[in-house]
MISEVEX-592087 format. One record per atom (N, C-alpha, C): residue number from 1; residue in one letter; atom name; x, y, z. Coordinates in steps of 0.1 Angstrom, whole numbers, plus 2048, in hexadecimal, padded with zeros to 3 digits. Example, Ala and Ser with C-alpha at 12.3 -4.5 7.8 and 13.67 -1.06 7.14 Angstrom:
2
+------+------+------+-----+-----+-----+
! resi ! resn ! name !  c1 !  c2 !  c3 !
+------+------+------+-----+-----+-----+
!    1 !    a !    N ! 884 ! 7C7 ! 84E !
!    1 !    a !   CA ! 87B ! 7D3 ! 84E !
!    1 !    a !    C ! 884 ! 7DF ! 84E !
!    2 !    s !    N ! 880 ! 7EA ! 847 !
!    2 !    s !   CA ! 889 ! 7F5 ! 847 !
!    2 !    s !    C ! 881 ! 800 ! 84F !
+------+------+------+-----+-----+-----+
This chain:
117
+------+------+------+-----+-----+-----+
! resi ! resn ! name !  c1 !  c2 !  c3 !
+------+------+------+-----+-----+-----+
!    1 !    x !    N ! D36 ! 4CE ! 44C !
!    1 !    x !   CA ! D3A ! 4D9 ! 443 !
!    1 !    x !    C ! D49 ! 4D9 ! 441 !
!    2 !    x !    N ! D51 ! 4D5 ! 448 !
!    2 !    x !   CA ! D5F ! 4D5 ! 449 !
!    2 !    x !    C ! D64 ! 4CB ! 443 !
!    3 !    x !    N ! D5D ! 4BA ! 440 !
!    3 !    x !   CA ! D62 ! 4B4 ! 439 !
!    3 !    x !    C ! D5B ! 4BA ! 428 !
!    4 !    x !    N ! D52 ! 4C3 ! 425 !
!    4 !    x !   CA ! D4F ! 4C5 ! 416 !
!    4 !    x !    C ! D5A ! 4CB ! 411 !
!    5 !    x !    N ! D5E ! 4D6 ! 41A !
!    5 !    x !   CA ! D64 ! 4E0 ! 417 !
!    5 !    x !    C ! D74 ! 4DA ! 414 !
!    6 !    x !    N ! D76 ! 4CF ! 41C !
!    6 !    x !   CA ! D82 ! 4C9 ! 41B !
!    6 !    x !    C ! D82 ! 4C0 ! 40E !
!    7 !    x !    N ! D77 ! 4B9 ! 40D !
!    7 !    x !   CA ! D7B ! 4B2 ! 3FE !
!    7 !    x !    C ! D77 ! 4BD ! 3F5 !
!    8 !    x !    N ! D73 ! 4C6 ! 3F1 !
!    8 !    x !   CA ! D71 ! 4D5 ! 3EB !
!    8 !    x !    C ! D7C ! 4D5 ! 3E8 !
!    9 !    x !    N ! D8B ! 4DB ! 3F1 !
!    9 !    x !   CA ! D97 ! 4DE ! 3ED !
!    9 !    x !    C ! D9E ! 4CF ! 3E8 !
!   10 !    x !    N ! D9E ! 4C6 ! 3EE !
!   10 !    x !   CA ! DAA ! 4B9 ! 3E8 !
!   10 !    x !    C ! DA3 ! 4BC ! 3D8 !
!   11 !    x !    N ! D97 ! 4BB ! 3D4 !
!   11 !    x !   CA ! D8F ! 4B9 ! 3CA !
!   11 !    x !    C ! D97 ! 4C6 ! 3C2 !
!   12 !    x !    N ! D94 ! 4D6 ! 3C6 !
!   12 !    x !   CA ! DA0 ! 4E2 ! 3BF !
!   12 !    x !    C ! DAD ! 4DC ! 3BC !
!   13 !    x !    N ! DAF ! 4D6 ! 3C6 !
!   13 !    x !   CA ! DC1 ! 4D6 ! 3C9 !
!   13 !    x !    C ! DC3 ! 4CB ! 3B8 !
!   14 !    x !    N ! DBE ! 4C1 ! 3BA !
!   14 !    x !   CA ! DBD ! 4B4 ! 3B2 !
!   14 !    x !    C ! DBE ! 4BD ! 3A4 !
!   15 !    x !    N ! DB2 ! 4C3 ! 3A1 !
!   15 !    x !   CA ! DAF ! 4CA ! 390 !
!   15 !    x !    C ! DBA ! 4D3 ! 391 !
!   16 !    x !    N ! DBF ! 4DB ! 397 !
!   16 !    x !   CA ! DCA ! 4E8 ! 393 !
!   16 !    x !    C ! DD9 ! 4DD ! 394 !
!   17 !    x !    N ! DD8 ! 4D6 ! 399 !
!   17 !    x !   CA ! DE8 ! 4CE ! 39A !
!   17 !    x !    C ! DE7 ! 4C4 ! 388 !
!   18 !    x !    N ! DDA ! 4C1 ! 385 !
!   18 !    x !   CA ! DDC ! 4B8 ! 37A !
!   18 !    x !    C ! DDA ! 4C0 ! 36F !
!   19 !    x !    N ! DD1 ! 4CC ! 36D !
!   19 !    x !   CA ! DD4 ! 4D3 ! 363 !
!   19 !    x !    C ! DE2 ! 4D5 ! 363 !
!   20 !    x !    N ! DE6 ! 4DC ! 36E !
!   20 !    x !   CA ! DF9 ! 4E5 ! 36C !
!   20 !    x !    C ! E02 ! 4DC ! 366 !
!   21 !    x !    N ! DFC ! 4CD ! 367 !
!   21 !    x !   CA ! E08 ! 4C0 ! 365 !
!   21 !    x !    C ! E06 ! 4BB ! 35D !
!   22 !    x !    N ! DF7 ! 4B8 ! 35B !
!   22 !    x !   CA ! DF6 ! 4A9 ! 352 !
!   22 !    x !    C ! DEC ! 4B1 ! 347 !
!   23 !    x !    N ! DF8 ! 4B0 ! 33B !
!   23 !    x !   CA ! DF3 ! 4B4 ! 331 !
!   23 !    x !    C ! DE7 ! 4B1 ! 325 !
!   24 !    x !    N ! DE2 ! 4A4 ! 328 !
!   24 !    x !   CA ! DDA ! 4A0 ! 320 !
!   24 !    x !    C ! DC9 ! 4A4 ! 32D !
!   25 !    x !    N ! DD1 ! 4A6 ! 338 !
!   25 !    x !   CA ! DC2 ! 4B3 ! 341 !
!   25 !    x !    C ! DC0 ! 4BA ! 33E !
!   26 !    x !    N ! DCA ! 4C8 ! 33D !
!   26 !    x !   CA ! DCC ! 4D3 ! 334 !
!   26 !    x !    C ! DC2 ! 4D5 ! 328 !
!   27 !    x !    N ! DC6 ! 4C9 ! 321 !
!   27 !    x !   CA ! DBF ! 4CA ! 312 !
!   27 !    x !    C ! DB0 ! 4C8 ! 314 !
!   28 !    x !    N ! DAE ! 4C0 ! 31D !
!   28 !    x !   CA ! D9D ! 4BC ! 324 !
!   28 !    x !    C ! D9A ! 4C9 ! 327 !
!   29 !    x !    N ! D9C ! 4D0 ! 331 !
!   29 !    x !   CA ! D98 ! 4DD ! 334 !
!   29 !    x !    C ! D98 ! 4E3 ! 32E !
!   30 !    x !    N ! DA0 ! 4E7 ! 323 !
!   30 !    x !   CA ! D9E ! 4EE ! 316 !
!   30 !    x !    C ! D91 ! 4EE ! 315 !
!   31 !    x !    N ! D90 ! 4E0 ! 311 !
!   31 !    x !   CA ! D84 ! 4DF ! 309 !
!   31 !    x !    C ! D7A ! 4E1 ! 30E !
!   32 !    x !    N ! D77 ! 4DE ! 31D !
!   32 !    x !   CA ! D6D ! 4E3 ! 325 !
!   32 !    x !    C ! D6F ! 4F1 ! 322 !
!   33 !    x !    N ! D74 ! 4F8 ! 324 !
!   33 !    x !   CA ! D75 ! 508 ! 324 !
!   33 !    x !    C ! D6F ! 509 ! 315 !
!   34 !    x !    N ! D70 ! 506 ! 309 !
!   34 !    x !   CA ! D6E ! 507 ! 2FF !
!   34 !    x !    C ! D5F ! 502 ! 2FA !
!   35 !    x !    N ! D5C ! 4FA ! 2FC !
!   35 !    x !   CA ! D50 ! 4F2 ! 2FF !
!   35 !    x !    C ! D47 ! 4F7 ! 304 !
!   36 !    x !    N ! D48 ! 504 ! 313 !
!   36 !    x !   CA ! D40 ! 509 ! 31A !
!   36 !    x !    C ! D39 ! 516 ! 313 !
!   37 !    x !    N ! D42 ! 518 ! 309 !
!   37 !    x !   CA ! D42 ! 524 ! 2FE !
!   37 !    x !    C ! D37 ! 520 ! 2F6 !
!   38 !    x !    N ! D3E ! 515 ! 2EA !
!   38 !    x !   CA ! D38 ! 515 ! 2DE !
!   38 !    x !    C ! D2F ! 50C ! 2DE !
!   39 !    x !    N ! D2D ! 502 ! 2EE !
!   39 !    x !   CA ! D1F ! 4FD ! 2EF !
!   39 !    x !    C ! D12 ! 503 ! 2F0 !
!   40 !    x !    N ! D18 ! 511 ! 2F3 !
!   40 !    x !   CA ! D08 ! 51F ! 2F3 !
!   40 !    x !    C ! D06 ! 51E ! 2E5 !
!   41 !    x !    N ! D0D ! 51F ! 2DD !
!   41 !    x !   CA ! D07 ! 523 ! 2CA !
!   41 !    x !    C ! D00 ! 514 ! 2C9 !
!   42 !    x !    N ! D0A ! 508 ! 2C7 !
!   42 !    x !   CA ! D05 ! 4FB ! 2C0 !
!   42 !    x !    C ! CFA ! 4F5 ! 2C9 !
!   43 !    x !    N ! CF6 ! 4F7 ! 2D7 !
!   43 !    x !   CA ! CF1 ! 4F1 ! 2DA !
!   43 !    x !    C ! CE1 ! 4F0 ! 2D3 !
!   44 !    x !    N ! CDB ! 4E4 ! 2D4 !
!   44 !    x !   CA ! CCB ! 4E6 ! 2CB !
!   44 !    x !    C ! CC2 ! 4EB ! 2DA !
!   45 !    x !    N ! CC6 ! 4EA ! 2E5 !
!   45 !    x !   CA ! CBE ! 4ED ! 2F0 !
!   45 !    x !    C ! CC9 ! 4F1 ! 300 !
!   46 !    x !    N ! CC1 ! 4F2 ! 30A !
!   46 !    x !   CA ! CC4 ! 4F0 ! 318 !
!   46 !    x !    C ! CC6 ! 4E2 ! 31B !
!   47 !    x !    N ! CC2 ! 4D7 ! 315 !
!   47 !    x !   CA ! CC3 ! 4CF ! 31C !
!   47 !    x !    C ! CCF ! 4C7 ! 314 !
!   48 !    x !    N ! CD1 ! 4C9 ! 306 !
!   48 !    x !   CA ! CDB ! 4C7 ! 301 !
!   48 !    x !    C ! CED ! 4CE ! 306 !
!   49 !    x !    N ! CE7 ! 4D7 ! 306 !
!   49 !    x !   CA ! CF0 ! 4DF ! 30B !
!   49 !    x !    C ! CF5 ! 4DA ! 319 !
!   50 !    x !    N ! CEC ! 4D2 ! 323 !
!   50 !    x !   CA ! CF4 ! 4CC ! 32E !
!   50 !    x !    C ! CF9 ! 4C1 ! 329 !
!   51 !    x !    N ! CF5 ! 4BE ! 321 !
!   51 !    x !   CA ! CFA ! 4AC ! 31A !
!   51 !    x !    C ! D05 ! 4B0 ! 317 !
!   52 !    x !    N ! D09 ! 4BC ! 311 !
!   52 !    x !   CA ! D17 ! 4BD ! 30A !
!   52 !    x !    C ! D22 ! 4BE ! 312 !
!   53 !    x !    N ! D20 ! 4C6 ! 31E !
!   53 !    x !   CA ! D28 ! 4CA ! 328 !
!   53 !    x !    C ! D2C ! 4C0 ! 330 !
!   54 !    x !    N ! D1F ! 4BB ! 333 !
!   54 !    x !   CA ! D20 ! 4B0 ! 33A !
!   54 !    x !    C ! D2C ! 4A2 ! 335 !
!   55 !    x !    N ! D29 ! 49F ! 328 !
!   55 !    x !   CA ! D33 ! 494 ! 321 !
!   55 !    x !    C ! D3C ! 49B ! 325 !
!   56 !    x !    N ! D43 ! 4A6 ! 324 !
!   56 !    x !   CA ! D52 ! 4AB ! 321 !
!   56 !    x !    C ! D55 ! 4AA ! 332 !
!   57 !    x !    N ! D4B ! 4AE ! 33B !
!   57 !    x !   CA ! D50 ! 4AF ! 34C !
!   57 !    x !    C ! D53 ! 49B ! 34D !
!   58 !    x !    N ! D4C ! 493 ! 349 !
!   58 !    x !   CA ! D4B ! 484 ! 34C !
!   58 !    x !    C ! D5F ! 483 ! 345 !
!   59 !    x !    N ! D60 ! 487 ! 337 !
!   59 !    x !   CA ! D6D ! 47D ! 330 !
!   59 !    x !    C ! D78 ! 487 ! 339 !
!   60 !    x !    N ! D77 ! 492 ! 33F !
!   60 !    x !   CA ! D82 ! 49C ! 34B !
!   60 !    x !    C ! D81 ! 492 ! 357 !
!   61 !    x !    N ! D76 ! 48B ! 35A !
!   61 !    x !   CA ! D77 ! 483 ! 367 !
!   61 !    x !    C ! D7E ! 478 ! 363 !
!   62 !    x !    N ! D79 ! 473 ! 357 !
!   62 !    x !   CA ! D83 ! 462 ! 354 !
!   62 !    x !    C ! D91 ! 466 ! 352 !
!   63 !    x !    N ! D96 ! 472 ! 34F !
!   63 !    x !   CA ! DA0 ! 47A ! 34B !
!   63 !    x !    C ! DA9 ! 478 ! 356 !
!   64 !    x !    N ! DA1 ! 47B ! 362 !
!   64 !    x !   CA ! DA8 ! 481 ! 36E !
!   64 !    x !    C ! DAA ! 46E ! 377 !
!   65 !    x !    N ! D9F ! 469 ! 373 !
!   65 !    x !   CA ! DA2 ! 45D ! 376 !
!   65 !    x !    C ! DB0 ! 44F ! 375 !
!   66 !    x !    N ! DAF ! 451 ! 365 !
!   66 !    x !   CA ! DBB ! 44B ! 35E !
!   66 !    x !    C ! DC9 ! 451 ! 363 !
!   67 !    x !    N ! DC7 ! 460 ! 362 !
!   67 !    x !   CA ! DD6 ! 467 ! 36B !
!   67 !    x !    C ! DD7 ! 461 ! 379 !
!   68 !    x !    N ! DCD ! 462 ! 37D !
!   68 !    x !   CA ! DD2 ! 45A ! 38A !
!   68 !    x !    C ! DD4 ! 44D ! 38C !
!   69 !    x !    N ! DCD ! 443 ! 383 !
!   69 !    x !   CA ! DD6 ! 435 ! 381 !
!   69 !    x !    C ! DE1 ! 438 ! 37E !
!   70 !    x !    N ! DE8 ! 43C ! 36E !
!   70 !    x !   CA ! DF4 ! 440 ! 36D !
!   70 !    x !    C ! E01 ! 43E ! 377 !
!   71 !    x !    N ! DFE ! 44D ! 37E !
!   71 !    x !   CA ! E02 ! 454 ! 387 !
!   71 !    x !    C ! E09 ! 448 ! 390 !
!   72 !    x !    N ! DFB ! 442 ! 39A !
!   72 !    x !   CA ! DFE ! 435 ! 3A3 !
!   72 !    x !    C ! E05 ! 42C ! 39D !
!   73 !    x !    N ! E00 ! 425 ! 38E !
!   73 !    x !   CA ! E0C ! 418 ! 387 !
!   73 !    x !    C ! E1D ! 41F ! 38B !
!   74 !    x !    N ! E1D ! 428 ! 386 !
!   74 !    x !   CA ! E26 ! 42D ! 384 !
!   74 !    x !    C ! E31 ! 42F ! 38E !
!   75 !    x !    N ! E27 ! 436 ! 398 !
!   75 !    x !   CA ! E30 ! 434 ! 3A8 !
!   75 !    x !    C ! E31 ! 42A ! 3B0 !
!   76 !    x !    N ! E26 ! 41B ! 3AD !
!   76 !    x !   CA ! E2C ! 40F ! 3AF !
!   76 !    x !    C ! E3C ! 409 ! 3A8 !
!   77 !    x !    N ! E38 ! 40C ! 39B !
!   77 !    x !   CA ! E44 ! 408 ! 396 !
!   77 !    x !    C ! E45 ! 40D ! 388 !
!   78 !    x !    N ! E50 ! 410 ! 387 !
!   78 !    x !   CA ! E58 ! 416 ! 377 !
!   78 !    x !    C ! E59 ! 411 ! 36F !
!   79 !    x !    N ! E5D ! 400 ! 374 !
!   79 !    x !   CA ! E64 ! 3F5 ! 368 !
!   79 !    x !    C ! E5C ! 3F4 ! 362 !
!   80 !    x !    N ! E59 ! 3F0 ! 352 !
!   80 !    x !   CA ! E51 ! 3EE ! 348 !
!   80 !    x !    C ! E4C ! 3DD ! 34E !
!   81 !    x !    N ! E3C ! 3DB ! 351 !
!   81 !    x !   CA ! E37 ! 3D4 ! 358 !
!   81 !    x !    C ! E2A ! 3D2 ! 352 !
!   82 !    x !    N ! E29 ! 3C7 ! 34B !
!   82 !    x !   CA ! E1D ! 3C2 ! 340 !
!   82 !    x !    C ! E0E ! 3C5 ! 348 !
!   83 !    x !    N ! E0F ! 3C0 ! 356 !
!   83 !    x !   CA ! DFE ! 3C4 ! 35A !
!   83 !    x !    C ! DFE ! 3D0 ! 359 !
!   84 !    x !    N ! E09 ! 3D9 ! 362 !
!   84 !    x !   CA ! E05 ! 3E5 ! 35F !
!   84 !    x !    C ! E04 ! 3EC ! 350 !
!   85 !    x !    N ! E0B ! 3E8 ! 34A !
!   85 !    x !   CA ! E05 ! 3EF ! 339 !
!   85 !    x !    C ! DF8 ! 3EF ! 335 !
!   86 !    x !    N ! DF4 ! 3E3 ! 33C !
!   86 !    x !   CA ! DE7 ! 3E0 ! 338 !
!   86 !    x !    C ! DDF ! 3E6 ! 33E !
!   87 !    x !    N ! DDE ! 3EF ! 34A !
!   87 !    x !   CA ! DD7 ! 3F3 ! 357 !
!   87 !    x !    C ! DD8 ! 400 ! 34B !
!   88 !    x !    N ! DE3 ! 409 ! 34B !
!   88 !    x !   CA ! DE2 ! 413 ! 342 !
!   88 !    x !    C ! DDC ! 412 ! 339 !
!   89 !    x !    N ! DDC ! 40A ! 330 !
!   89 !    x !   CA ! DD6 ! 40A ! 320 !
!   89 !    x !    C ! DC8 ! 406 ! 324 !
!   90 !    x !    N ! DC0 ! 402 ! 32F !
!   90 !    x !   CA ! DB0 ! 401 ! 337 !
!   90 !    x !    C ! DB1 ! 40E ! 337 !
!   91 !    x !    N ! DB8 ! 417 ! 33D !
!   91 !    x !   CA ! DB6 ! 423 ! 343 !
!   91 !    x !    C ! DB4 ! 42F ! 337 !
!   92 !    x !    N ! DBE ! 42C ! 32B !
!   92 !    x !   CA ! DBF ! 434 ! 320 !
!   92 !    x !    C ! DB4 ! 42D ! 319 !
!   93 !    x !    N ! DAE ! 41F ! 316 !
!   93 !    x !   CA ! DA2 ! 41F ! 30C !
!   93 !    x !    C ! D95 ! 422 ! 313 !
!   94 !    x !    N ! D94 ! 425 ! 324 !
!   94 !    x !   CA ! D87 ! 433 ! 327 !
!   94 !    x !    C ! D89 ! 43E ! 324 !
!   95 !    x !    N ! D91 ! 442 ! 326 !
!   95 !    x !   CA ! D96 ! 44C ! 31D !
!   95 !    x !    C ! D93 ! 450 ! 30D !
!   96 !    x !    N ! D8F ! 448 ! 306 !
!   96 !    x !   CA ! D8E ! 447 ! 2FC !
!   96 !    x !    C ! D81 ! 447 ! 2FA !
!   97 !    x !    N ! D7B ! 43C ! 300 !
!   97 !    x !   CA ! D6E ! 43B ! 2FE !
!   97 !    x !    C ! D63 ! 448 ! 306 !
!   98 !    x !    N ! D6A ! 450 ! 30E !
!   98 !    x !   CA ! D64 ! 45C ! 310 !
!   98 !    x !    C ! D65 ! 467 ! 306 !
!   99 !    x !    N ! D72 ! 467 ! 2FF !
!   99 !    x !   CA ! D73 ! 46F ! 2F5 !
!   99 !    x !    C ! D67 ! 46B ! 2E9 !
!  100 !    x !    N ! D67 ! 462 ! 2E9 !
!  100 !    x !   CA ! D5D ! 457 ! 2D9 !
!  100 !    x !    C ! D51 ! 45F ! 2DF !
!  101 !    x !    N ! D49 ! 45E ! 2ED !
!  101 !    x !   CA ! D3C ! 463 ! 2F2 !
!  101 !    x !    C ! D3B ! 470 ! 2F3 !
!  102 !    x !    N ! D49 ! 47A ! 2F2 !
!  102 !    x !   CA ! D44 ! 488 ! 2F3 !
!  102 !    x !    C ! D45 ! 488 ! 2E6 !
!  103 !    x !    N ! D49 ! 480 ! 2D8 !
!  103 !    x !   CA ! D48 ! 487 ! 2CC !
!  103 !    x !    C ! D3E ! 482 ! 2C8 !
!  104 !    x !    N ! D35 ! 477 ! 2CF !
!  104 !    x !   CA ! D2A ! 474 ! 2C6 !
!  104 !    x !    C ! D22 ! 483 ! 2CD !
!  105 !    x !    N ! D1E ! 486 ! 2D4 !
!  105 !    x !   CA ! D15 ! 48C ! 2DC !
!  105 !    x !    C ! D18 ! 498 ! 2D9 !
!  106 !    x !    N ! D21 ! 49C ! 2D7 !
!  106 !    x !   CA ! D26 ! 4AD ! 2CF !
!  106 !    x !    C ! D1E ! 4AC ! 2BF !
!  107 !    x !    N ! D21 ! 4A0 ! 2BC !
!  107 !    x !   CA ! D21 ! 49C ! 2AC !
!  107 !    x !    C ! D11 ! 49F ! 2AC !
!  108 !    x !    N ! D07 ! 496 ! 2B2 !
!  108 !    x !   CA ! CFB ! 497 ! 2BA !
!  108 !    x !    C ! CF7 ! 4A6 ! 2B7 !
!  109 !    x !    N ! CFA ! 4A8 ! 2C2 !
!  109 !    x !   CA ! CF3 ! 4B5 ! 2C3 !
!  109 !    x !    C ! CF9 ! 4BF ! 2B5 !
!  110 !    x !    N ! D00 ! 4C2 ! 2AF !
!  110 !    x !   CA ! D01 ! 4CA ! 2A1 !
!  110 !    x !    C ! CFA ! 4C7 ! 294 !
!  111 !    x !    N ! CFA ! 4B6 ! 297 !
!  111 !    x !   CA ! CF2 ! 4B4 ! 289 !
!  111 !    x !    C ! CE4 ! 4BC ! 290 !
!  112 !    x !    N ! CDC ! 4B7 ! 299 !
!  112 !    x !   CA ! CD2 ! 4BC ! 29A !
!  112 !    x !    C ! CCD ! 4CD ! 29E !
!  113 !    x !    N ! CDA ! 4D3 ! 2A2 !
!  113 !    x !   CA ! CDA ! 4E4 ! 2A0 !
!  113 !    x !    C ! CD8 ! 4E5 ! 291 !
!  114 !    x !    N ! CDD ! 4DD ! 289 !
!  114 !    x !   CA ! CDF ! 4E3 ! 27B !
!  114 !    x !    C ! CD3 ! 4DE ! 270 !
!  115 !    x !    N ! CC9 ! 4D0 ! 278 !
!  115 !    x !   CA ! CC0 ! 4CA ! 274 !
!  115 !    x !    C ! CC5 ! 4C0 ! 26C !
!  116 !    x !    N ! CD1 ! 4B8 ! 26C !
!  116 !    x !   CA ! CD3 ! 4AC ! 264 !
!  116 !    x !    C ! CCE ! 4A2 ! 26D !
!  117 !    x !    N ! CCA ! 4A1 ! 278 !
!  117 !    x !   CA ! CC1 ! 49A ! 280 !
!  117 !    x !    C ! CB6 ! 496 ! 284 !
+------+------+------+-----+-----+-----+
C-alpha cells in the first residue's frame, strides 16, 4: 500500500510540476478540461464518449513523455547535437501523430452525432 501511494504522489508531483512549466501541457489539459465538458453534448454514446476522453488522456501521456526526453537531451547536453535533434523531432512527430488520432476520433464521433456518418 505504501509503494501505490508513493507512485500516486511522484505521479501528482510529475502533472502539477509540468502543467506549472511546460506550456504545450498546459494547453493539453486545457483541452482535457474542455473535452470532459463538450464531450457530454457531441458524444453519439457512452462508449464514444470514453473513446473521446480517452484519445485526449493517451496524446497528455505522449505529451508528458516527449517533455521528459526533452528535458533529459537537454540536461545531458546544451550544445546543438544532430542525434539529439533527431531524438526531439521522434519525440515531437508522436506528438503529432497523437494529435492527428484525437482529431480523427473527435472528427469521428461528430460526424456521427450529427449523422454524416
Amino acid at each position: 500500500m505504501k509503494r501505490l501511494f508513493s507512485a500516486t504522489a511522484n505521479s501528482l508531483r510529475g502533472i502539477v510540476d509540468g502543467v506549472r512549466t511546460e506550456p504545450a501541457l498546459r494547453d493539453e489539459t486545457l483541452l482535457l478540461a474542455v473535452a470532459l465538458l463538450l464531450g457530454i453534448v457531441v458524444a453519439p454514446s457512452a462508449v464514444w464518449y470514453v473513446a473521446m476522453i480517452g484519445v485526449i488522456l493517451i496524446l497528455l501521456a505522449i505529451e508528458f513523455l516527449n517533455t521528459a526526453i526533452e528535458k533529459l537531451a537537454d540536461h545531458v547536453t546544451r550544445e546543438q547535437h544532430a542525434d539529439i535533434r533527431r531524438i526531439k523531432d521522434f519525440g515531437s512527430a508522436a506528438v503529432f501523430c497523437g494529435l492527428c488520432l484525437a482529431g480523427l476520433v473527435w472528427i469521428a464521433a461528430i460526424a456521427v452525432r450529427f449523422g454524416l456518418l
